[in-house]
Every structure is written in C-alpha cells, then in structure tokens.
N, C-alpha and C positions, 0 to 999 in steps of 0.2 A: 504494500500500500504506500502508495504518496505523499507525502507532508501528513504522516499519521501523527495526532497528536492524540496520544489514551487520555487525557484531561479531557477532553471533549463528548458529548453524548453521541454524536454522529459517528465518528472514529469507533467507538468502543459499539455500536450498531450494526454497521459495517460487518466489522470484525467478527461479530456475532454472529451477522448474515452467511457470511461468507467459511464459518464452521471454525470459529475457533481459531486461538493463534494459531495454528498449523495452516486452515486455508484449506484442509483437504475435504471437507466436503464442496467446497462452491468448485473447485474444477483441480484436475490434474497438474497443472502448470502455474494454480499460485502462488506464489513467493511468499517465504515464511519471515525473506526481511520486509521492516516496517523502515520507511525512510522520514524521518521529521521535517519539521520544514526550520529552513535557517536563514540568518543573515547573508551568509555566504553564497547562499543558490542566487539569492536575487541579484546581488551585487556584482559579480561574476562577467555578466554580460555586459553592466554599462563599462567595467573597466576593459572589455573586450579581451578578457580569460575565459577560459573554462573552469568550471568550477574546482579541480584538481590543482589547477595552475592558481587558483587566488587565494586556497585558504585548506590546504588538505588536513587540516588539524579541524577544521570544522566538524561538530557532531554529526551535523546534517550532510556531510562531502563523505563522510565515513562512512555511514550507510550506506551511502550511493555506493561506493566503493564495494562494499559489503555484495552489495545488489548483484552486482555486475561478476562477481566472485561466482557469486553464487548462478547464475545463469552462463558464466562464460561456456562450460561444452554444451548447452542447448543450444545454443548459439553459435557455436565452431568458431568463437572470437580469438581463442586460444591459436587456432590456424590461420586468423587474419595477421593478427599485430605478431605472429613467432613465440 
C-alpha cells in the first residue's frame, strides 16, 4: 500500500479489506510492504532527484526501497539494472 498511514481509519480499512497485513486474501501479488508517505517523496521532484538520490535515509524512500526489494524477481529488474 501507498502512503499507508495505520493512524488513519481508511488505511487500517483498506488493510482490513484487503485480508490482513499479509494482503493474501485480496489477491496473489499484494505487497506485504506498506510505504508511508514522507517529506522526501514530495520534495524529490521539484529538486529534480529521485527520491533515492534526495534523501535515502528517508523512512518513506526506505520503504520504497523495501518495495522494490521485494518485487525485484517479479519483475526481472534484477536482469534489467545486472
């Protein structure tokens, strides 16, 4: 999930919906990381970075990180970037 914030009742709804933090009943392929929403997402662009390149200590760029971990061989990205 996207800018999940559990403080929130929609987030924790969601989540609900969607079977639990696991994810595994709403579908095969959801992601069991949650990515917050941060300073650093938004900022990223107007400095014309990526968010990796502005702030990788960011909670919210760690998750991503996280994310992208975590789907790299679904994804064959591992075969893209080497």
């Amino acid at each position: 999930m996207n800018k999940f914030d559990k403080r929130t009742t929609l987030a924790r709804d969601v989540e609900e919906m969607a079977g639990g933090p696991s994810g595994t009943d709403f579908h095969q392929g959801f992601s069991k990381q949650r990515s917050r929403p941060g300073v650093a997402i938004a900022e990223a662009p107007a400095h014309g970075e990526d968010i990796f390149s502005y702030n990788k200590r960011s909670p919210a760029v760690t998750d991503y990180a996280k994310f992208i971990e975590e789907i790299a061989e679904d994804i064959h990205l591992r075969e893209v970037i080497g």
